[in-house]
C-alpha positions as CSV (number, residue, x, y, z in Angstrom):
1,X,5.1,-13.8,0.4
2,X,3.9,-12.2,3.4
3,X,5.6,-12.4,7.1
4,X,3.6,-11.9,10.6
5,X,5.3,-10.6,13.5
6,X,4.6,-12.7,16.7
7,X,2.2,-9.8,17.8
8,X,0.2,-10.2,14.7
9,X,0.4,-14.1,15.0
10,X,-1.4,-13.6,18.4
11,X,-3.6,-11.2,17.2
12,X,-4.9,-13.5,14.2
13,X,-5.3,-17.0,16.7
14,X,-7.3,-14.7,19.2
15,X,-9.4,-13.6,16.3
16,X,-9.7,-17.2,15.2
17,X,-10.4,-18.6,18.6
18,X,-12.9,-15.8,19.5
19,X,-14.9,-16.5,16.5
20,X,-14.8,-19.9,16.7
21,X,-13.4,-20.9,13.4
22,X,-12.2,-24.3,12.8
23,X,-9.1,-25.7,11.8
24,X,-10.5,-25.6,7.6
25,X,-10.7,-21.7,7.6
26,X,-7.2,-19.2,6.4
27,X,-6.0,-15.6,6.7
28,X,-7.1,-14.2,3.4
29,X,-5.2,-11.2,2.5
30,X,-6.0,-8.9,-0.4
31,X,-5.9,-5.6,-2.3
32,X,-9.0,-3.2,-3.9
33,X,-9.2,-0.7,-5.3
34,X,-9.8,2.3,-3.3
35,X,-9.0,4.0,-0.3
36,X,-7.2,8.0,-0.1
37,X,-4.0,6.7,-1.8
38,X,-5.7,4.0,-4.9
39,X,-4.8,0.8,-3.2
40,X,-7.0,-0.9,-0.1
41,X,-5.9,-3.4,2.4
42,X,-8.3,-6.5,3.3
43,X,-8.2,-9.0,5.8
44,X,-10.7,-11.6,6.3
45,X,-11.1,-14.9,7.8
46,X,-12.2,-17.5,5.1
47,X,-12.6,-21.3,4.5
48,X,-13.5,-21.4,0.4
49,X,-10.7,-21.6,-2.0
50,X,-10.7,-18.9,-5.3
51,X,-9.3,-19.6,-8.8
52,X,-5.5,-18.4,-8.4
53,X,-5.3,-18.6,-4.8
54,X,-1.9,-18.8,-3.5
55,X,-1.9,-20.4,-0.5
56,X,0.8,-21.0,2.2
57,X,2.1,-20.5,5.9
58,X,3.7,-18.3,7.9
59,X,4.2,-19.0,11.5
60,X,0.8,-21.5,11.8
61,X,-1.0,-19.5,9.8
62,X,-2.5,-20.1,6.3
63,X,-2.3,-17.2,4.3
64,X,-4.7,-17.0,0.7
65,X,-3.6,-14.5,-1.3
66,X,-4.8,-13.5,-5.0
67,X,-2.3,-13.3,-8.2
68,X,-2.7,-9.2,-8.5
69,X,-2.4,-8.8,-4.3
70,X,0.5,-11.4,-4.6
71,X,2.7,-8.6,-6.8
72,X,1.5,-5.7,-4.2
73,X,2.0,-7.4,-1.6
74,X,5.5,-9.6,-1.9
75,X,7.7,-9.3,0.8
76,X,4.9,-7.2,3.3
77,X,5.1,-7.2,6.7
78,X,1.8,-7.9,8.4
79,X,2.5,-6.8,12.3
80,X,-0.3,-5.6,15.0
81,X,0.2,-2.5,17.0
82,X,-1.7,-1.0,20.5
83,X,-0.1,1.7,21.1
84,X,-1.0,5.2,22.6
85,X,-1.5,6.4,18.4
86,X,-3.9,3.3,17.4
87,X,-4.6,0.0,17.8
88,X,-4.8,-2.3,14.6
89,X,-3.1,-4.3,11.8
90,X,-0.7,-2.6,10.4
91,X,1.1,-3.2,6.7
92,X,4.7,-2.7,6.1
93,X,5.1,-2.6,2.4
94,X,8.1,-2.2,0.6
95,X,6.3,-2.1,-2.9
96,X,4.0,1.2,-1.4
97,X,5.6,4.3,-2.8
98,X,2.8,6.0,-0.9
99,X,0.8,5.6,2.2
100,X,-2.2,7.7,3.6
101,X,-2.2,8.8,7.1
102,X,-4.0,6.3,8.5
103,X,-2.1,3.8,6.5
104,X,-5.3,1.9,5.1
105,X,-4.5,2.7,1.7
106,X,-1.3,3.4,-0.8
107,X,-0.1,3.4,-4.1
108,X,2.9,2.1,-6.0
């Protein structure tokens, strides 16, 4: 399971708002392949369920999440910073062993 910070919370329902998106679309969180350390994060906004989607909610907010980002991602910490050194989601994930600079990409 993933949590949100409040920050990221307000983050995501501006996101949601600004687009537009009704009340049938979810935070779909994943990982690829890729990226300076292996491993990719992905967020998108998205309203169509996939085979082995795991759904559920963390502070209002539906969360998809594939089987194989489910055992990258358990017990991740989604937060948004906008700070003086970057503005953007950030991922804090205890199953990384390492993280690139910009921390877009890690491995286990």
């Amino acid at each position: 399971m993933i949590t949100i910070t409040d920050k990221a919370k307000e983050k995501i329902t501006h996101l949601m708002q600004d687009s537009q998106l009704g009340a049938d679309y979810f935070l779909r969180v994943s990982v690829t392949g890729g990226g300076c350390s292996g491993l990719s994060y992905n967020l998108d906004f998205d309203n169509e369920e996939k085979k082995g989607d795991q759904f559920y909610e963390e502070k209002g907010i539906k969360i998809a999440l594939d089987m194989k980002s489910f055992l990258y991602l358990a017990g991740t910490e989604l937060d948004f910073t906008d700070g003086l050194n970057g503005k953007g989601f950030a991922f804090n994930n205890p199953n990384a062993s390492r993280t690139c600079g910009c921390g877009e990409s890690f491995s286990v």
